[in-house]
C-alpha positions in Angstrom: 0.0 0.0 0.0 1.1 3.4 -1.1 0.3 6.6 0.7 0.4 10.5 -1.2 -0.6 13.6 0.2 -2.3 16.4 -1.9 -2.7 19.2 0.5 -5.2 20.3 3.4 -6.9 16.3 3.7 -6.8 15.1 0.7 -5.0 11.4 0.4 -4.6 8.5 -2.4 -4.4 5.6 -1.0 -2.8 3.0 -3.7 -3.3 -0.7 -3.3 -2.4 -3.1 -6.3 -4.9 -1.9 -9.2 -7.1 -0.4 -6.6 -7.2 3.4 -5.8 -8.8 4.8 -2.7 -9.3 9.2 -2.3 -10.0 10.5 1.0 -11.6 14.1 1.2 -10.7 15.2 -2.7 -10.8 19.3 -2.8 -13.5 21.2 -5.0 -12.6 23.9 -7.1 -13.5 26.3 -4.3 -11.0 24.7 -2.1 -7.6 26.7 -1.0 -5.3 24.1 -2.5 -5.8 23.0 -6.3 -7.8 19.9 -7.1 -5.6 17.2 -8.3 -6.5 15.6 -11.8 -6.3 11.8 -11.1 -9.3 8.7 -11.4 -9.9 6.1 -8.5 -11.8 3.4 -8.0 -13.0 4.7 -4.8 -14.1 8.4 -3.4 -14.5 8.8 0.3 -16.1 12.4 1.7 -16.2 13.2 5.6 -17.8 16.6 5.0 -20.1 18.7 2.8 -18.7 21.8 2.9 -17.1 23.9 0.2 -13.7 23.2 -0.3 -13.4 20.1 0.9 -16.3 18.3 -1.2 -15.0 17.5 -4.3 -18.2 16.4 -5.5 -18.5 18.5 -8.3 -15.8 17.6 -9.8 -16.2 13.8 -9.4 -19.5 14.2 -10.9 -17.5 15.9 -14.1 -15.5 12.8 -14.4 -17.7 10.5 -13.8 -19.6 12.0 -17.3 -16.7 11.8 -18.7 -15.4 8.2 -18.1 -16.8 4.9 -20.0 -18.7 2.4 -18.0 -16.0 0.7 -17.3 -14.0 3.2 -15.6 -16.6 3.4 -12.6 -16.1 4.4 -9.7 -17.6 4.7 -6.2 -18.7 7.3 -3.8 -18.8 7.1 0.3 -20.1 10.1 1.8 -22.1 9.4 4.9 -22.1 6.8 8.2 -22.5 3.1 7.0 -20.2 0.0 6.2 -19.4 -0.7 2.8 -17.2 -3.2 0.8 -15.9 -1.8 -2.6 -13.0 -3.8 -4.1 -12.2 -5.7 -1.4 -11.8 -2.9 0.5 -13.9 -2.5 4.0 -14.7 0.5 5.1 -16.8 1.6 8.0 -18.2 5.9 8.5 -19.1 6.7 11.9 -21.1 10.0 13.0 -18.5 12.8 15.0 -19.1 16.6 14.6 -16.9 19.5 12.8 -16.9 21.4 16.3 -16.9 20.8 20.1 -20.8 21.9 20.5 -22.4 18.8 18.8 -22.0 20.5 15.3 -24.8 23.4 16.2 -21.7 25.8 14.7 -19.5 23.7 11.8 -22.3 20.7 11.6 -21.3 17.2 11.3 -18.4 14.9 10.4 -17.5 11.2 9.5 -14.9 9.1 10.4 -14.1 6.7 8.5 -12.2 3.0 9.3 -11.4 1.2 5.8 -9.2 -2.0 6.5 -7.0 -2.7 3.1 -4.3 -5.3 2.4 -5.2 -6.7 6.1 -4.1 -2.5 7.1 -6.7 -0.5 9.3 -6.4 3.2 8.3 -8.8 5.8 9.9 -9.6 8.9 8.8 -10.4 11.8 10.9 -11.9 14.0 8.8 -12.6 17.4 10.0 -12.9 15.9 13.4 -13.0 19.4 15.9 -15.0 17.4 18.7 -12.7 18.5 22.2 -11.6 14.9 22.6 -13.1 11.6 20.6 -16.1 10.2 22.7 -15.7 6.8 24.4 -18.5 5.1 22.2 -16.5 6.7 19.1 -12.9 5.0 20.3 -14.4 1.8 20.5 -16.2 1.7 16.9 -12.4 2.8 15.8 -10.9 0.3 17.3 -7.4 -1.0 17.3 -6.0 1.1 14.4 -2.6 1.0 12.5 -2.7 4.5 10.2 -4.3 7.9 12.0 -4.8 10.4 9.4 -5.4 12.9 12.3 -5.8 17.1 11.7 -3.3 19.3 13.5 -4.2 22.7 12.1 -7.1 24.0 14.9 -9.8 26.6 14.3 -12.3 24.3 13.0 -10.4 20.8 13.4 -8.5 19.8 16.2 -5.0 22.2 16.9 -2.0 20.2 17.9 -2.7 19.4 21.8 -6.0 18.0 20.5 -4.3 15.8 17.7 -1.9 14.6 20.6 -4.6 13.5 22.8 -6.6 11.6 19.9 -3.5 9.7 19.1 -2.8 9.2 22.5 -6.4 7.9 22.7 -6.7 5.5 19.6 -2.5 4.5 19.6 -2.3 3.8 16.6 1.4 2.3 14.9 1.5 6.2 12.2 0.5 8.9 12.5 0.1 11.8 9.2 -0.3 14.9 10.4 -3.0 16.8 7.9 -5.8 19.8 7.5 -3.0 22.8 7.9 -1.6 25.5 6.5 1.8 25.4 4.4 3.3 28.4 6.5 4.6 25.0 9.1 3.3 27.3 12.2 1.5 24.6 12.4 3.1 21.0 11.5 6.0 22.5 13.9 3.7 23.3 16.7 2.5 19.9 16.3 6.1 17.9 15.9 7.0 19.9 19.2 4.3 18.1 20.8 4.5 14.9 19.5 8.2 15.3 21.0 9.4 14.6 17.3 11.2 17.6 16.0 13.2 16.2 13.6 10.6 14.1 11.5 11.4 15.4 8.0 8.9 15.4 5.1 8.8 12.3 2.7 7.2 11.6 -0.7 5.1 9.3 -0.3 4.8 6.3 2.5 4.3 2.5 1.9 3.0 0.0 4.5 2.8 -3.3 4.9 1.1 -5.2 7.8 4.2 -7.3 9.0 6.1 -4.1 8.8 4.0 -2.9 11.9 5.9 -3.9 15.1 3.3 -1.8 17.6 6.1 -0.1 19.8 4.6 3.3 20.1 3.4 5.7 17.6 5.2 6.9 14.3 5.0 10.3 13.1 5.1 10.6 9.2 5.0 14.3 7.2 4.1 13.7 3.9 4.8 16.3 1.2 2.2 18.0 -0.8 2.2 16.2 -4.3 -0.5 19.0 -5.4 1.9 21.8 -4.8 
């Protein structure tokens, strides 16, 4: 499994033939939509900028039947390709979403892997019945960049909360006030930025948490 970063949450997640987006930006979004197909589209949110909606519905018009692909954009489990994946109600801010509205998580287990997905999690700290629909976890994609997500004390607790074996930092801005803020209190300083990351289950040896900084393919 392969792992690349495309700015603010955005993730391809590459397994064999099989292509899995998280969170693919609009055309109203800060950071510029990348131009790629997957087999599989996953959406925690429905606000502008982050719903990329519109443009997978210009794609989809575009591609022949049998380049079809597959949208996830609310709580459920699903199985698309072999792939499992599980969306679980949080909120976009700490007053059970009466200000940002709501969020999903999602879990998707691929190549025997368990990723989860924060989303534009910005609950004060993840609710016990939430944890334990998470689960034991091997890949946090967690956000670091506060406001209307989680700032980096909050990311700290989450992961600190689910444990999981990585941890990619996403969801903030490319000045770094941010990332560093968050390395500093991860206690990981010196993590530098790499291209893309590849996992393999019996790579995971479950001694602590990883941090990994991907770099912005998008840029």
């Amino acid at each position: 499994m392969v792992i690349s970063y495309y700015g603010l949450s955005c993730f391809k997640i590459q397994s064999g033939d099989t292509s899995l987006v998280f969170d693919l930006p609009s055309k109203k979004s800060a950071v510029k939509p990348p131009r790629f197909q997957a087999d599989i589209f996953v959406q925690s949110h429905d606000h502008d900028g982050h719903n990329g909606v519109e443009s997978i519905a210009r794609e989809k018009a575009r591609l022949p039947a049998r380049q079809e692909f597959f949208l996830v954009d609310s709580p459920g489990e699903y199985e698309i390709k072999g792939i499992y994946i599980r969306g679980m109600k949080s909120f976009h801010d700490s007053v059970s979403g009466k200000k940002h509205g709501v969020n999903t998580v999602y879990m998707a287990r691929c190549e025997n892997v368990k990723l989860c997905f924060m989303g534009d999690f910005g609950e004060k700290e993840i609710r016990p019945e939430l944890k334990e629909e998470i689960g034991e976890i091997d890949v946090l994609f967690v956000p670091i960049g506060g406001e209307t997500v989680l700032d980096a004390e909050g990311a700290r607790n989450a992961i600190n909360q689910i444990e999981p074996a990585v941890a990619i930092p996403m969801h903030y801005p490319d000045n770094g006030k941010a990332l560093k803020s968050f390395l500093a209190e991860m206690g990981q300083k010196d993590v530098k930025p790499v291209e893309k990351f590849s996992i393999k289950k019996k790579d995971i040896d479950g001694n602590g948490t990883s941090i990994v900084v991907l770099e912005n393919q998008g840029a």
